[in-house]
C-alpha positions in Angstrom: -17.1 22.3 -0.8 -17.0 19.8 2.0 -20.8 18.2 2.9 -20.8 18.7 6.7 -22.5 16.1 9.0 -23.5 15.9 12.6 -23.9 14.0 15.4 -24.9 14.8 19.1 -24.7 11.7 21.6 -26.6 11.7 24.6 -25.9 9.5 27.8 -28.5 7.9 29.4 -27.4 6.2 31.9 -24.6 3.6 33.0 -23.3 2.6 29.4 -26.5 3.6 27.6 -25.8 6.1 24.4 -27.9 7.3 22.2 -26.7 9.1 18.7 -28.9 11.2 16.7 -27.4 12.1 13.5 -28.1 15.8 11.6 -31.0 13.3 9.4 -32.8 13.0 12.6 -32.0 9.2 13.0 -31.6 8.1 16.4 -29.1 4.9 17.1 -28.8 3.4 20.9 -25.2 2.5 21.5 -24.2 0.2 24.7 -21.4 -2.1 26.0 -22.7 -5.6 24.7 -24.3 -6.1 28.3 -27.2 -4.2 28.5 -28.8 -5.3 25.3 -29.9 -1.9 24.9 -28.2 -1.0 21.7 -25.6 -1.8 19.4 -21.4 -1.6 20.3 -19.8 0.9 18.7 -17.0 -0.9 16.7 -19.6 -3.6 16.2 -21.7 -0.8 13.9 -18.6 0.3 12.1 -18.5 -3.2 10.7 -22.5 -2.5 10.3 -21.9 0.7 8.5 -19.1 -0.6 6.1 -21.7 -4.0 5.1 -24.9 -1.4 4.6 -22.5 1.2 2.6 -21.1 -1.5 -0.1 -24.4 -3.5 -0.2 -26.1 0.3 -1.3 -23.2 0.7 -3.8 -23.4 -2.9 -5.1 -27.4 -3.0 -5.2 -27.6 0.4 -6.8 -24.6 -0.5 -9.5 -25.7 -4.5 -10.1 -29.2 -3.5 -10.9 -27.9 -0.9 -13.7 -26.1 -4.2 -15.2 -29.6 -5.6 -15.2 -28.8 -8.1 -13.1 -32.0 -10.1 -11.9 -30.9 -10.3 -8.4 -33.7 -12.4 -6.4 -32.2 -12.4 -2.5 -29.2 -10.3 -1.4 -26.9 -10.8 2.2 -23.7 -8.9 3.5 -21.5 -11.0 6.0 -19.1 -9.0 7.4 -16.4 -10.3 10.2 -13.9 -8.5 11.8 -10.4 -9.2 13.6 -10.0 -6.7 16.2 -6.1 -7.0 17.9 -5.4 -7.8 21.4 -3.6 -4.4 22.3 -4.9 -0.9 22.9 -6.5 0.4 20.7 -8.5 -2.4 20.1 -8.6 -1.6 16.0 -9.7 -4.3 13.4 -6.3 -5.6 11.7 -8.5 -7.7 9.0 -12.1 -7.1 8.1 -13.7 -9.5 5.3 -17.0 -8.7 3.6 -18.6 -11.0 1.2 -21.6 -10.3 -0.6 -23.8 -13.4 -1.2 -26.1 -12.8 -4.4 -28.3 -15.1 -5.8 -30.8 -14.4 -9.1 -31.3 -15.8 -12.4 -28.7 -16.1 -14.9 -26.2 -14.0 -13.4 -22.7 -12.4 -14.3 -20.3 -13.4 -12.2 -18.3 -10.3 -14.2 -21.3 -7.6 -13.4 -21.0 -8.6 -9.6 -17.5 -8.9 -9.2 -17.7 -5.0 -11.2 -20.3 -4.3 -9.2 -18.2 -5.1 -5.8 -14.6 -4.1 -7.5 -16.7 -0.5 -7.8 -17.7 0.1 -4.3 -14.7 -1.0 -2.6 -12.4 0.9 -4.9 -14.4 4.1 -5.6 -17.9 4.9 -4.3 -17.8 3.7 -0.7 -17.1 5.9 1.7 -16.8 3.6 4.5 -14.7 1.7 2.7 -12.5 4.2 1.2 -11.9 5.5 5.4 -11.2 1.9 6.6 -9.1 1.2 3.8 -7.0 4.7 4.2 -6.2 3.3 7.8 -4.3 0.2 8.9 -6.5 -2.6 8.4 -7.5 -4.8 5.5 -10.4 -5.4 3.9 -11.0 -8.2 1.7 -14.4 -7.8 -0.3 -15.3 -11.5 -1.8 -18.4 -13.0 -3.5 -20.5 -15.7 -3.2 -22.6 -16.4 -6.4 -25.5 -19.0 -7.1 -27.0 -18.3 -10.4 -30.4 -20.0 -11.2 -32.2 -20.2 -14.8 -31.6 -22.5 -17.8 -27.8 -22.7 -16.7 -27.2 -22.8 -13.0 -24.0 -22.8 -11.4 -22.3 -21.8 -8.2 -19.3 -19.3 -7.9 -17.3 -17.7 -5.5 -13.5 -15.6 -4.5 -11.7 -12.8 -4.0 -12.9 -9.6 -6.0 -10.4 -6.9 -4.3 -8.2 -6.5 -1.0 -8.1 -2.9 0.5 -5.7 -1.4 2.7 -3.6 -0.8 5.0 -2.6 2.7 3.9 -3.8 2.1 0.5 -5.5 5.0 0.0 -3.4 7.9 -1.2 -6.3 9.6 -3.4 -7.9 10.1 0.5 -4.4 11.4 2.2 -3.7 13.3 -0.6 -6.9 15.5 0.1 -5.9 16.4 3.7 
């Protein structure tokens, strides 16, 4: 059985939103000019980056990787026409710790973007692509530095989503 969630959005005021999900969380949403709150396609980007780092946090420290400072960049290329959509989204998780696997992250990564995200697996099911990459600087008694591609995602890649319609 399908887990149902909610949202009700409020306006308050000339772009002002605000979006208070069925958790009780409340999120301010504006047009990039007030300042007041984030742009909506900017905190799908947002939501995609927290999703996979959750997955790949959660996952990586089950493969006991010693994983000292974690970032998500995520960039998006939205097209000129209407609808504005993303045609190419590109998320790389930079990971630095001591002595790790570059095979545990890029597993880690190859996970969430193929399977547990759910973010992901939406994006992905739609027309744009999403590259998930890796940066890697790996400290202890043999340091090095590595980074590429783990996975690319999309367009229409999805069937195990469509499939459930």
């Amino acid at each position: 059985m399908p887990t149902d969630k909610t949202v009700e959005i409020r306006h308050d005021g000339g772009m002002l939103f605000h979006a208070e999900a069925s958790s009780g969380q409340v999120v301010a949403f504006d047009d990039r000019k007030s300042g007041q709150g984030g742009s909506p396609v900017e905190t799908v980007l947002s939501a995609l980056g927290a999703c996979t780092a959750m997955d790949v946090i959660s996952i990586a420290t089950k493969k006991r990787q010693a994983i000292e400072s974690y970032t998500i960049h995520v960039t998006g290329s939205q097209r000129d026409e209407y609808p504005q959509i993303f045609t190419e989204i590109t998320v790389t998780h930079e990971v630095v710790g001591v002595e790790l696997s570059v095979a545990a992250i890029r597993r880690s990564i190859e996970l969430s973007a193929m399977k547990y995200c759910p973010v992901s697996a939406m994006i992905s099911a739609g027309a744009t692509v999403v590259h998930h990459r890796y940066k890697i600087a790996s400290t202890g008694a043999n340091p090095f530095e590595a980074e590429g591609e783990v996975v690319a995602t999309g367009p229409y890649t999805r069937p195990e989503i469509q499939r459930q319609r």
